[in-house]
C-alpha positions as CSV (number, residue, x, y, z in Angstrom):
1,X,107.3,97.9,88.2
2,X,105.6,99.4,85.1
3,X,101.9,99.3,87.0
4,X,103.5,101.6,89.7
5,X,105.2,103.7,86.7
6,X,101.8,104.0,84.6
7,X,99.9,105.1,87.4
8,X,102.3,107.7,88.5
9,X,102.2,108.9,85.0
10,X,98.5,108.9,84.8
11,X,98.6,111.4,88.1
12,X,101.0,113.8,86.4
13,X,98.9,114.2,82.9
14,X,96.0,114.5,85.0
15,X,97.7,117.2,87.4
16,X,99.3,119.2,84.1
17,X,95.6,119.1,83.2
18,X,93.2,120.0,86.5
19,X,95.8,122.3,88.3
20,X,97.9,123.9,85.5
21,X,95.6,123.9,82.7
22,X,97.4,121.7,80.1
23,X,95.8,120.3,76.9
24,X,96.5,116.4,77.1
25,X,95.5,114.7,73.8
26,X,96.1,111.0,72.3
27,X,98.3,110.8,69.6
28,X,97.9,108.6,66.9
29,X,100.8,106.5,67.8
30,X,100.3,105.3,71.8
31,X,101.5,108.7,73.6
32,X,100.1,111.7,75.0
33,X,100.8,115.3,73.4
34,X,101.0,117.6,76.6
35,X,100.6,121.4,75.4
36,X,100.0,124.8,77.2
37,X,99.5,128.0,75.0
38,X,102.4,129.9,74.6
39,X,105.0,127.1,75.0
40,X,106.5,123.8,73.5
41,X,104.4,121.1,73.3
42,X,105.4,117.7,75.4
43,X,105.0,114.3,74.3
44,X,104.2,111.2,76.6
45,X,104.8,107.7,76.8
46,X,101.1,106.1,77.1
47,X,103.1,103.2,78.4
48,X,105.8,104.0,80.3
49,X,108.0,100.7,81.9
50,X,110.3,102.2,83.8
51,X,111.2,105.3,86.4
52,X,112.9,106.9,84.8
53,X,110.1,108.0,83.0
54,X,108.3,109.6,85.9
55,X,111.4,112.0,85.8
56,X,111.3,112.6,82.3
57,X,108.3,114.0,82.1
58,X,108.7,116.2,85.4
59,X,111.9,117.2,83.2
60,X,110.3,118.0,80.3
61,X,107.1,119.5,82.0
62,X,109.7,121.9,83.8
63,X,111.9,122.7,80.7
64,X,108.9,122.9,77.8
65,X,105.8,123.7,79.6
66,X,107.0,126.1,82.9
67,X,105.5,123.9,85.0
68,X,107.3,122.6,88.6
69,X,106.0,119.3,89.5
């Protein structure tokens, strides 16, 4: 379950970054800080285990960022 989950993960930061031109930078605690200019940053699991966290970050992407995924 969590492979699946990481990968699909991996395709959204790199889809925030290629098609809506997103900053996506380590943090210095595991995650991913997701920013665009003008808006609230995002911050990602680097290890997400479960689905729900797929729809988190389409959630958050949406709500902070003003992108649709």
């Amino acid at each position: 379950m969590g492979a699946s989950v990481q990968k699909d993960v991996n395709a959204l930061l790199r889809r925030l970054r290629t098609e809506f031109g997103c900053t996506v930078a380590p943090t210095g605690k595991g995650h991913w800080r997701v920013s665009r200019p003008g808006c609230r940053p995002i911050i990602v699991s680097a290890t997400p285990s479960r689905e729900n966290a797929l729809r988190n970050v389409k959630r958050d992407a949406r709500r902070h960022l003003g992108v649709d995924l």
